[in-house]
ROMARTI-959715 format. One record per residue (C-alpha): residue number from 1; x negated, y negated, z. Coordinates in steps of 0.001 Angstrom, whole numbers, plus 500000, padded with zeros to 6 digits. Each point is the difference from the previous one (the first is absolute). Example, Ala and Ser with C-alpha at 12.3 -4.5 7.8 and 13.67 -1.06 7.14 Angstrom:
{1,{487700,504500,507800}}
{2,{498630,496560,499340}}
This chain:
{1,{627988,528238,337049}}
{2,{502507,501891,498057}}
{3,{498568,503658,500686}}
{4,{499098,499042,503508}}
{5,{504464,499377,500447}}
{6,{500054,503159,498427}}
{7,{498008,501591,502262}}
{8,{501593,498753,503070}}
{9,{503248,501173,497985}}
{10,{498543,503604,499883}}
{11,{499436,500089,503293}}
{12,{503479,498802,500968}}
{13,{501489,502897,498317}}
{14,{497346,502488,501211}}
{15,{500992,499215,504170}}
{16,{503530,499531,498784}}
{17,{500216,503740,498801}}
{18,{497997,500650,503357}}
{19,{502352,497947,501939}}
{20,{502948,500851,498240}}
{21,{499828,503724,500520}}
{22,{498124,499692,503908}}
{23,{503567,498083,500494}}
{24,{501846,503201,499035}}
{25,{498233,501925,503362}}
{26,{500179,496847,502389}}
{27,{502451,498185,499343}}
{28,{503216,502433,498554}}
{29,{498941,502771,501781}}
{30,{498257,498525,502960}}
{31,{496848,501687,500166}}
{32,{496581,497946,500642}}
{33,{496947,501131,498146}}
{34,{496550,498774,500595}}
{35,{499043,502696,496896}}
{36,{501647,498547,496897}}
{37,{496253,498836,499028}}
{38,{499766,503936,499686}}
{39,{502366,500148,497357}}
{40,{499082,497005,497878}}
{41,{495985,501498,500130}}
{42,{501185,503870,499412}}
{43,{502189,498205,497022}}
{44,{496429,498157,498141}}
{45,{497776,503531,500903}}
{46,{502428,502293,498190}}
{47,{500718,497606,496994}}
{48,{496310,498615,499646}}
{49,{498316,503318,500703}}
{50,{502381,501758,497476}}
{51,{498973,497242,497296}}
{52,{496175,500130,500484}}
{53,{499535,503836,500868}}
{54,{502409,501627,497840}}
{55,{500738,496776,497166}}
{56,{503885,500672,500876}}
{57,{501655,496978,498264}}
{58,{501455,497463,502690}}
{59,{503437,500574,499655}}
{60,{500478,503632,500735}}
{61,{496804,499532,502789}}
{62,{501898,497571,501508}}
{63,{503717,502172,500376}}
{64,{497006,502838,501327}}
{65,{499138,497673,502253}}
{66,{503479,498823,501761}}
{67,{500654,503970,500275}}
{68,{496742,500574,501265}}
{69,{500685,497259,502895}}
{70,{503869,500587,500548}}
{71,{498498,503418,500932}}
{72,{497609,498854,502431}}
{73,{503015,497924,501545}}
{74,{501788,502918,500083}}
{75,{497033,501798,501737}}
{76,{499737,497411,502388}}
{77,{503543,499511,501019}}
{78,{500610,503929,500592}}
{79,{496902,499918,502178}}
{80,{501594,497134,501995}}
{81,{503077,501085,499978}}
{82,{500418,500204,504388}}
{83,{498064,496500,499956}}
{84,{502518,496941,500742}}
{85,{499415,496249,500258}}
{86,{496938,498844,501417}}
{87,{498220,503530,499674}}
{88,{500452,499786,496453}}
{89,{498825,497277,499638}}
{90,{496859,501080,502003}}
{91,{500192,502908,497958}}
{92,{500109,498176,496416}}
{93,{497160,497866,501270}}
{94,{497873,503424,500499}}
{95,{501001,500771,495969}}
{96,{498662,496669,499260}}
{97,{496924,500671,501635}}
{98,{499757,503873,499098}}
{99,{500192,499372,496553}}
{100,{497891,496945,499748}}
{101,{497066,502266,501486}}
{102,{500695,502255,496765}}
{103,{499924,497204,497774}}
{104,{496538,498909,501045}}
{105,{498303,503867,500900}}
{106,{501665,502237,496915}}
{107,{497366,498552,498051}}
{108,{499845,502976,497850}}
{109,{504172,498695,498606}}
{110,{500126,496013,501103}}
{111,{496327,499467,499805}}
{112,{499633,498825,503535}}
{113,{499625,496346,500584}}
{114,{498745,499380,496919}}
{115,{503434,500255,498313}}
{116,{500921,501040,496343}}
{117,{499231,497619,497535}}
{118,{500674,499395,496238}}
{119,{503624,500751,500561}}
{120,{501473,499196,496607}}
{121,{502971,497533,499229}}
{122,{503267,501955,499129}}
{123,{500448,501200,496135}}
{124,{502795,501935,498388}}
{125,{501729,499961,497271}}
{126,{497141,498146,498334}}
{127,{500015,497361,501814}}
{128,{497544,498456,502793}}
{129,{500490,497883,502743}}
{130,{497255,498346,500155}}
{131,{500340,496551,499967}}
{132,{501495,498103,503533}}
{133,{503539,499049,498108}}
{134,{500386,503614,499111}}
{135,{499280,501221,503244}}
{136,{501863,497691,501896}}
{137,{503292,501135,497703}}
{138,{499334,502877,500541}}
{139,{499751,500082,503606}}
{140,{503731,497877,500567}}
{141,{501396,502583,497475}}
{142,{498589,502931,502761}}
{143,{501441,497715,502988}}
{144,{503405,499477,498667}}
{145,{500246,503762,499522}}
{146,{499233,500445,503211}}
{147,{501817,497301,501593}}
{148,{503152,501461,498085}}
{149,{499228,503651,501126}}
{150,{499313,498633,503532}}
{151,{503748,497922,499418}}
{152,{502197,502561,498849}}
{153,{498907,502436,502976}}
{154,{500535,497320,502576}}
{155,{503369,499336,498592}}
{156,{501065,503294,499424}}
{157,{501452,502882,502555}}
{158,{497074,501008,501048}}
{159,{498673,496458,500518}}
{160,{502795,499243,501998}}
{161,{498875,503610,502003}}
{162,{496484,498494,500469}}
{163,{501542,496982,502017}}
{164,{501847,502288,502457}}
{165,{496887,502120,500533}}
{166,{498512,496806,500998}}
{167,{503079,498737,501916}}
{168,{500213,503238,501905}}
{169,{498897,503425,498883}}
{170,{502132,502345,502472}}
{171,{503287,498275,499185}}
{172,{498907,500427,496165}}
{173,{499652,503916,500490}}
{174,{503798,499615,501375}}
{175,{501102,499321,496837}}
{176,{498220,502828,498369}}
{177,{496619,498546,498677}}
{178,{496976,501775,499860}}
{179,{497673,497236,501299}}
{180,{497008,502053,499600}}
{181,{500621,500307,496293}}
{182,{500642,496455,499585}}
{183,{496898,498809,501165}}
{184,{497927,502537,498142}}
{185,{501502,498748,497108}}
{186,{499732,496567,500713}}
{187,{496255,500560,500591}}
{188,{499303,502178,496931}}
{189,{501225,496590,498394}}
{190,{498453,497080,501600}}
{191,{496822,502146,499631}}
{192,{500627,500306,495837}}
{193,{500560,496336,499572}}
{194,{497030,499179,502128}}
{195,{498026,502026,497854}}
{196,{501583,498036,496699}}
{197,{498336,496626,502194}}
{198,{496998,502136,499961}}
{199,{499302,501167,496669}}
{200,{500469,496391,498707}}
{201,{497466,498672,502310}}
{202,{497733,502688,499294}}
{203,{500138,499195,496282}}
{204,{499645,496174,500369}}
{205,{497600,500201,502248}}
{206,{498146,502319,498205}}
{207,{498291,501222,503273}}
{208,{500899,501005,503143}}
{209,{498465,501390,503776}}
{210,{501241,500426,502952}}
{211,{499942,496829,501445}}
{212,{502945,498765,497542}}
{213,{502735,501959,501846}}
{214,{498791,500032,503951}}
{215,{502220,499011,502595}}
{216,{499829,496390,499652}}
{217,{501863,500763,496780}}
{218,{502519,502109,501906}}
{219,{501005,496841,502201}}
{220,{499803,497636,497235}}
{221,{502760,501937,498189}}
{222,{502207,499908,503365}}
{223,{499816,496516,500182}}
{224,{500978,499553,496715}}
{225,{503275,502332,500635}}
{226,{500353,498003,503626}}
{227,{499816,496398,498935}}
{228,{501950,500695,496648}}
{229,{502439,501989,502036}}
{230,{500695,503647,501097}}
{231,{502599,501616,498080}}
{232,{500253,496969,497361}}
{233,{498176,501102,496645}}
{234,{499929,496461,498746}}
{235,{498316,499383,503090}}
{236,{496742,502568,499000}}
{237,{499544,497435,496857}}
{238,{500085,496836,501899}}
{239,{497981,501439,502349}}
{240,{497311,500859,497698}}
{241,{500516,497085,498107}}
{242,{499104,497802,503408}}
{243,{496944,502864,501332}}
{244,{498402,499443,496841}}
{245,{500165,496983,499013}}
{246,{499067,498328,503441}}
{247,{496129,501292,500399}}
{248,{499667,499093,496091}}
{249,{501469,496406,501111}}
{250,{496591,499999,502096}}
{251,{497497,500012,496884}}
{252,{501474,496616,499101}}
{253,{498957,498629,503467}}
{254,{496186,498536,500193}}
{255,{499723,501101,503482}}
{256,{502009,502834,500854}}
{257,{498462,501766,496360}}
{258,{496855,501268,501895}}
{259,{502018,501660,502859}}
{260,{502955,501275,497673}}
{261,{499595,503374,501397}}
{262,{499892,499223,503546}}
{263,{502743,497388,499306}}
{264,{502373,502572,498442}}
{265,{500287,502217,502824}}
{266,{500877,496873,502352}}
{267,{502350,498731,497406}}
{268,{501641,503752,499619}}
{269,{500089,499981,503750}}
{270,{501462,496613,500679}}
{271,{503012,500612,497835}}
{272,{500828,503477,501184}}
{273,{499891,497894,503617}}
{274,{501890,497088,498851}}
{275,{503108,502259,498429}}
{276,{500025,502014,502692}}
{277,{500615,497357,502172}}
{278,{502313,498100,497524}}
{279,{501641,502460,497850}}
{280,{499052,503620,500836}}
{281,{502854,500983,497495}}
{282,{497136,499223,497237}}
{283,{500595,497193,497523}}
{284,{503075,501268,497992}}
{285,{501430,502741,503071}}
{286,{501819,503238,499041}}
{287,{503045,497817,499420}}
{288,{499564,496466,498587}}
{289,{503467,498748,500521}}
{290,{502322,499450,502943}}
{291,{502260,502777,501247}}
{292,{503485,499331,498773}}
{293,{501946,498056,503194}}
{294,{503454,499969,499049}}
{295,{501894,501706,502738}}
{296,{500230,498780,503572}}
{297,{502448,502231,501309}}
{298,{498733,503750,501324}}
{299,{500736,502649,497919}}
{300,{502674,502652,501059}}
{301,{501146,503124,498964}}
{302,{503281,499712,498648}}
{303,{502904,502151,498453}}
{304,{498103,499083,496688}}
{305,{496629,501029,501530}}
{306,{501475,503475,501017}}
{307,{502020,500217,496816}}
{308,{496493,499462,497706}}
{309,{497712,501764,502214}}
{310,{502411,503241,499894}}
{311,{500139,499266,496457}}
{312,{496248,500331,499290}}
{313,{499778,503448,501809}}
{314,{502551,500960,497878}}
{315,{498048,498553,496861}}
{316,{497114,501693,501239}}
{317,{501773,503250,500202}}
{318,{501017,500280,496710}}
{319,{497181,498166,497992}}
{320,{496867,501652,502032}}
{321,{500836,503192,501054}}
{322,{498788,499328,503398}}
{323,{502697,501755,501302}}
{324,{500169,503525,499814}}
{325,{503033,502146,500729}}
{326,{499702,502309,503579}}
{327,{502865,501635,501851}}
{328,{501244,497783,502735}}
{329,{500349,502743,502570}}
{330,{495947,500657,499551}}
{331,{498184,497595,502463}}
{332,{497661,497165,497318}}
{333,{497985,499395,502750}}
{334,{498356,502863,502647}}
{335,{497578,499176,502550}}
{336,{498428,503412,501854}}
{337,{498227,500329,503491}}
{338,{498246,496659,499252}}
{339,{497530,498178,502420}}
{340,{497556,497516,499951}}
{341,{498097,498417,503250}}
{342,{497743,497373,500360}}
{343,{497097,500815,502617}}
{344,{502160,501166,503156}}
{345,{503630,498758,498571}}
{346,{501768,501759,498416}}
{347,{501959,497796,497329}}
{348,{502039,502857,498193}}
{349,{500007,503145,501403}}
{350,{501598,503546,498707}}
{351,{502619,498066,498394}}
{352,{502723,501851,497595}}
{353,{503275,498695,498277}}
{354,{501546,499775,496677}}
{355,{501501,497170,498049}}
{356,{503124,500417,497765}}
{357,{500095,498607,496259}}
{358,{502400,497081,499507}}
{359,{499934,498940,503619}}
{360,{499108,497336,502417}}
{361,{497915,501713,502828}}
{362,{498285,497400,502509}}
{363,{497022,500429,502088}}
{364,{500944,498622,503814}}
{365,{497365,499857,503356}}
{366,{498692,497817,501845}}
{367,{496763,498478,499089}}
{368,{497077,501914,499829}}
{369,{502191,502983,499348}}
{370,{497973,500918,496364}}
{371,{502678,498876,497718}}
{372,{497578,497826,497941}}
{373,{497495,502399,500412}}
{374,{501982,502828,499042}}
{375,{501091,497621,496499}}
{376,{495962,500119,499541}}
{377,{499717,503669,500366}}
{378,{502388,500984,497311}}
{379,{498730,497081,497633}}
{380,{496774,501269,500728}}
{381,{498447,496616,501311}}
{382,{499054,502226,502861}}
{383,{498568,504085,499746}}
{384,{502095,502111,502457}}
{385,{498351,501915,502287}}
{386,{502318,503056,498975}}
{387,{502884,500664,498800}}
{388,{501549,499318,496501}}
{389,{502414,497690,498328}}
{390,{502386,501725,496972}}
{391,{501876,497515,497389}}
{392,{502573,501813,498045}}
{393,{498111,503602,500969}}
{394,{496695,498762,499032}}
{395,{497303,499261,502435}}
{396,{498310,497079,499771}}
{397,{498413,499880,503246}}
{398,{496095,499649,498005}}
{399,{501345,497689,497394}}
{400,{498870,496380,499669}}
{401,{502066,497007,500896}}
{402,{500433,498748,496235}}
{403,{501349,503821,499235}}
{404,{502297,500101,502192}}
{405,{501010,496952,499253}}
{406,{500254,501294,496320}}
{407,{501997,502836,501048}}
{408,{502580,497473,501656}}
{409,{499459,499484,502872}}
{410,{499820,495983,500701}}
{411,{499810,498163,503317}}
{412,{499497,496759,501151}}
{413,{497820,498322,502489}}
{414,{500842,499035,503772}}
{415,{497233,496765,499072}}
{416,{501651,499540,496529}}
{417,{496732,500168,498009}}
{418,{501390,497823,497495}}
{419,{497520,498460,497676}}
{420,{499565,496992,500666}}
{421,{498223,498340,497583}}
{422,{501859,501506,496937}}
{423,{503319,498678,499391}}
{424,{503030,500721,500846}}
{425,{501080,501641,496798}}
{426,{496529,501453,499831}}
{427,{500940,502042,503218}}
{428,{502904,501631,498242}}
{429,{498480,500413,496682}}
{430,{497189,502254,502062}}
{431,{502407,502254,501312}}
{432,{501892,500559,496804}}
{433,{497304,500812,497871}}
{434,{499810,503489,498932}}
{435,{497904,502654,501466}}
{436,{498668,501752,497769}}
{437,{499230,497361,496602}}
{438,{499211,496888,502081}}
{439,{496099,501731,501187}}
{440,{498828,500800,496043}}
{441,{498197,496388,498905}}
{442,{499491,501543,496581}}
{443,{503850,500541,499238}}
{444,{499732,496235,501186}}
{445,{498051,499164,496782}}
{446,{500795,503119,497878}}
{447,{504079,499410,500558}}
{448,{499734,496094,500567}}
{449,{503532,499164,498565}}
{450,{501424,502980,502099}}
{451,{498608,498632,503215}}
{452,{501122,496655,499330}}
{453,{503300,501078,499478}}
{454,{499837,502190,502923}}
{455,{499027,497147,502354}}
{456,{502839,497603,498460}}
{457,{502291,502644,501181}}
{458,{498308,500278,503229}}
{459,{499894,496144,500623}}
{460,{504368,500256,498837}}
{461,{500529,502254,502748}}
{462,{497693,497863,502601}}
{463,{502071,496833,499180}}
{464,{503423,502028,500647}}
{465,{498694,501279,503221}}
{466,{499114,496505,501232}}
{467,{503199,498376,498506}}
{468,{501798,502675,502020}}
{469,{497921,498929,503291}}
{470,{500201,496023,499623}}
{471,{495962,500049,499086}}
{472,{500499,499586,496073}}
{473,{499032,495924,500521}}
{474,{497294,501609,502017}}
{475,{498497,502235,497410}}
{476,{496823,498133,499110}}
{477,{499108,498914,504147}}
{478,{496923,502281,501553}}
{479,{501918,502562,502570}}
{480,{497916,498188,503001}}
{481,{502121,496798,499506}}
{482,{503111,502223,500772}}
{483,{502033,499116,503219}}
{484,{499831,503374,502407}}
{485,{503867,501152,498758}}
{486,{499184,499784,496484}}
{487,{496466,501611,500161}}
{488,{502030,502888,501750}}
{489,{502599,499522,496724}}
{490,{497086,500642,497879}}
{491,{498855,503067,501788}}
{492,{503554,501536,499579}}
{493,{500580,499337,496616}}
{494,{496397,500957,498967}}
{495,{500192,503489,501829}}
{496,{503564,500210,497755}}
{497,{498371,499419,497050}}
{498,{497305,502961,500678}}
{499,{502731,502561,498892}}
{500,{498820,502610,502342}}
{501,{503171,501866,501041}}
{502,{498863,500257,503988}}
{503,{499711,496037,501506}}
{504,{498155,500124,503185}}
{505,{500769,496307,501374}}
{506,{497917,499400,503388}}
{507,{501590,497358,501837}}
{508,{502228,498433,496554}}
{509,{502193,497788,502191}}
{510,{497738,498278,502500}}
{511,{499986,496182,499075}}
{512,{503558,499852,498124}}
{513,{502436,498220,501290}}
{514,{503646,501835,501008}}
{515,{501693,499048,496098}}
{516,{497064,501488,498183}}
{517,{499456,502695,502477}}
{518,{503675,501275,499682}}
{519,{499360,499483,496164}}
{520,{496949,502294,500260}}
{521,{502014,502508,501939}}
{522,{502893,499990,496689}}
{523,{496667,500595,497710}}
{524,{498409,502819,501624}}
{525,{504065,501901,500469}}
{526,{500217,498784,495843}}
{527,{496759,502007,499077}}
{528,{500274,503096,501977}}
{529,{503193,500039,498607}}
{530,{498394,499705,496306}}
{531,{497979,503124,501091}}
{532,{496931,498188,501905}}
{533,{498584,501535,502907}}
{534,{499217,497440,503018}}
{535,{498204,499856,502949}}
{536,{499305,497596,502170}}
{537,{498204,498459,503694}}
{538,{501855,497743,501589}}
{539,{500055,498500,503050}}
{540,{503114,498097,499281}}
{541,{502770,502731,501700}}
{542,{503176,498103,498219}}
{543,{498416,499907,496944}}
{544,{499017,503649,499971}}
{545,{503705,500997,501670}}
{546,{501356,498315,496978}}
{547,{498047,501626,497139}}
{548,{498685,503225,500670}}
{549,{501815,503672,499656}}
{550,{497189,501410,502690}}
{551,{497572,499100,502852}}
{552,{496891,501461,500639}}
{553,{499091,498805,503632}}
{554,{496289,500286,500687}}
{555,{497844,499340,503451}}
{556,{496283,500358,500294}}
{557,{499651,501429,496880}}
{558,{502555,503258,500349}}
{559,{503688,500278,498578}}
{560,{502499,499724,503003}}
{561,{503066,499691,498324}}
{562,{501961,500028,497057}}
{563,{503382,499615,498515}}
{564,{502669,497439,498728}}
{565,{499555,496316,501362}}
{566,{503254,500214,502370}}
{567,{498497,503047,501815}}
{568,{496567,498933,500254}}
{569,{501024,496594,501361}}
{570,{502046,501138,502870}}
{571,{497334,502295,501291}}
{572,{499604,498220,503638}}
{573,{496400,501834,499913}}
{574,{498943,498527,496749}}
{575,{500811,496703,500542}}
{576,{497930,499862,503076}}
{577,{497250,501099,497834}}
{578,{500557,497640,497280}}
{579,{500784,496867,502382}}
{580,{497069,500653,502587}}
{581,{502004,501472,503006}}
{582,{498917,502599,502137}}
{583,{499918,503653,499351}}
């Protein structure tokens, strides 16, 4: 009775390393997989193929073997890499099924269905595990490794990074991530711990074929992540702990002992139905515990608000270089002969101006003019058609969002894009990351003090941007909970905290009511004052009369007009543009 507990405790461990690191894909970064079955059976070939063939001792073929498979996740992900939602998941399905035909018909390397057999229990350093106790020891040692790896990534920088991919992976590339290299990464390591789940179940085993890692596995190890909870690693262990232990439950049952098998898969089903229904948050849920609810008023933005938020751009200025010196009678910001049309319409077209450093210039039309559109162009959320787009003399026209972005150039979103379920001071740590160290998840283990203090600073300067707002007894709430006003707060103060020396704001006042709006209308005068370059749609004509140095009036996708707010306003022609009269 004692090794048979010890069993069920190996395999506990073994589909909480699976679940653990399967977690990392679908539930930080948002990602299903119907593959991860892949990983775990690439991870027992490599390390049980590298023992019998070649007599490599465990250890070392069992670090082969997690390179070996973070590879082939890396492989897999840059061959995807223009797949999103439900065709990846088609597409990791088609791995699954791929690869299980090579398991079963490279006979010549997996010996077919037939397996590999006589796998030997680990040795080194003298000692064998070969009894159950040993093993099982063993095994938790491996899955609190893991667990810890899989911990200090999620709660790291980039951790934080995988959440906003999930959340929203266009507004992430606004604040200068490469998402692309995030998810390879965070592939290449789900993949190497699946393969640490594999080599130990290779080696207690002792055999293996292709039918131990089909696709059946591959949806087992979902459910485990979906009823223990997406995005909660204590969730992965309960989950395994309850997927396990449940069909085993079964043997101690007269009658339901002769249909275990059958029974499983209706007792795997009927949970995954039952939670879905009752708590499709999973058992434990990303966040255990109740969003802080100690504020009933709405935030504002205050003198204090302005006062810190033109504080950390000055903070930011000094401390991370973001801000680089250019002469103030060179236009930051150039946009040449650019056009962009959409079928027949003709959204931007042969469109030329120049912004000014250290001013407010705002982007006036009625709608439908391009103004959004033409944001999109120069973030490169959209490819122009021609023309090119110059920041401080460079062209950037072919760059990616994320480098531009890096360059400093930040905007915000007419729809927010907040994410929504991170917190609030999650949303602001995000943004003030920085863009170059944040992306490297060995410097995260390599430099591990260094990154802690580096996120203590970050999480210092997230609280004084919140305190400065009114949000600080809102810090630990999910975004989504967020009245309107204060999701719009959030959106301001996380494009400040980006640094980038060009704010693009689409639409910044809309929602805010006339004390906050005025507020907002001090902040942006403060910052381009400071040096910060802003420009911004607005629909809101006394809001944009009472902050910006320039207009640029735009209709049907052409510049019309442009000049000092005064001039353009009393331009009888323009107004019966902007206001719908007849021309």
């Amino acid at each position: 009775m004692v090794d048979y507990s010890l069993h069920i405790l190996i395999l506990i461990a073994i589909f909480a390393i699976l679940g653990v690191s399967y977690n990392l894909i679908m539930g930080y970064t948002g990602i299903i997989s119907l593959a991860h079955a892949v990983f775990f059976g690439i991870g027992a070939y490599a390390s049980a193929l590298l023992v019998v063939n070649l007599g490599i001792a465990f250890p070392l073929a069992m670090i082969v073997s997690i390179f070996f498979t973070g590879i082939s996740g890396v492989l897999f992900i840059i061959l995807m890499r223009k797949a999103r939602g439900d065709y990846l998941a088609i597409a990791t399905l088609g791995l699954q099924i791929v690869v299980f035909s090579i398991f079963i018909n490279w006979s010549d390397v997996t010996r077919g269905e037939g397996g590999i057999v006589g796998i030997p229990r680990p040795e080194f350093w003298g000692f064998k595990f070969s009894s159950v106790l040993n093993y099982a020891i063993l095994t938790m040692l491996l899955c609190a490794i893991c667990f810890a790896v899989a911990w200090w990534t999620t709660h790291s920088i980039f951790g934080r990074v995988l959440k906003a991919i999930r959340e929203d992976e266009i507004c992430t590339q606004s604040l200068g991530k490469n998402v692309f290299s995030y998810k390879v990464t965070v592939f290449a390591l789900s993949a190497g711990l699946a393969a640490v789940g594999g080599s130990l179940y290779a080696h207690y085993q002792q055999f293996i074929n292709p039918f131990s890692f089909t696709v059946h596995d591959a949806i087992m190890i979902l459910i485990i992540v979906v009823v223990g909870g997406a995005g909660n690693l204590w969730g992965s262990l309960l989950g395994a702990f309850i997927l396990i232990t449940l069909p085993e439950a079964l043997r101690f049952i007269p009658a339901a002992s002769i249909f275990a098998a059958q029974i499983r898969v209706i007792l795997f089903s009927f949970v995954l139905l039952l939670l879905i229904f009752i708590r499709p948050q999973g058992l434990l849920g990303e966040y255990r515990f109740g969003a802080v609810l100690t504020r009933k008023e709405s935030a504002k933005l205050d003198e204090q608000g302005i006062a810190e938020l033109q504080r950390q751009m000055v903070v930011s200025s000094q401390e991370g270089e973001r801000v680089k010196h250019w002469d103030l009678n060179k236009p930051i910001l150039e946009v040449s002969n650019l056009s962009k049309s959409f079928g027949g319409i003709k959204a931007v077209e042969d469109l030329s101006f120049a912004i000014m450093p250290g001013k407010v210039t705002g982007i006036i039309g009625p709608n439908g003019a391009g103004k959004t559109t033409l944001f999109n162009l120069i973030c490169k959320y959209l490819t122009p058609d021609h023309g090119q787009v110059y920041f401080k003399g460079q062209e950037v026209t072919q760059l990616s969002p994320y480098k531009i972005a890096r360059l400093g150039i930040g905007r915000s979103f007419q729809d927010l894009r907040i994410f929504g379920r991170m917190t609030v001071l999650d949303n602001i740590l995000v943004a003030l990351q920085d863009y170059q160290k944040d992306r490297n998840l060995l410097n995260l283990f390599i430099f591990a003090r260094r990154a802690y203090q580096q996120d203590k600073q970050y999480r210092e300067s997230g609280l004084h941007l919140l305190e400065g707002l009114g949000l600080i007894d809102k810090k630990d709430e999910l975004a989504e909970e967020l009245s309107y006003p204060e999701q719009k707060l959030l959106a301001i103060a996380r494009s400040v905290a980006t640094r980038a020396e060009v704010l693009m704001l689409d639409e910044v006042a809309a929602g805010l009511d006339p004390g906050s709006m005025q507020a907002l209308s001090q902040l942006l005068r403060r910052l381009s004052e400071n040096g910060k370059t802003i420009c911004l749609v607005e629909h809101n004509l006394d809001f944009v009369l009472g902050t910006v140095d320039t207009i640029f009036f735009l209709d049907q996708g052409r510049l019309i007009a442009e000049g000092p707010p005064k001039q353009i306003v009393q331009d009888r022609k323009l107004a019966e543009i902007y206001f719908g009269g007849i021309r």
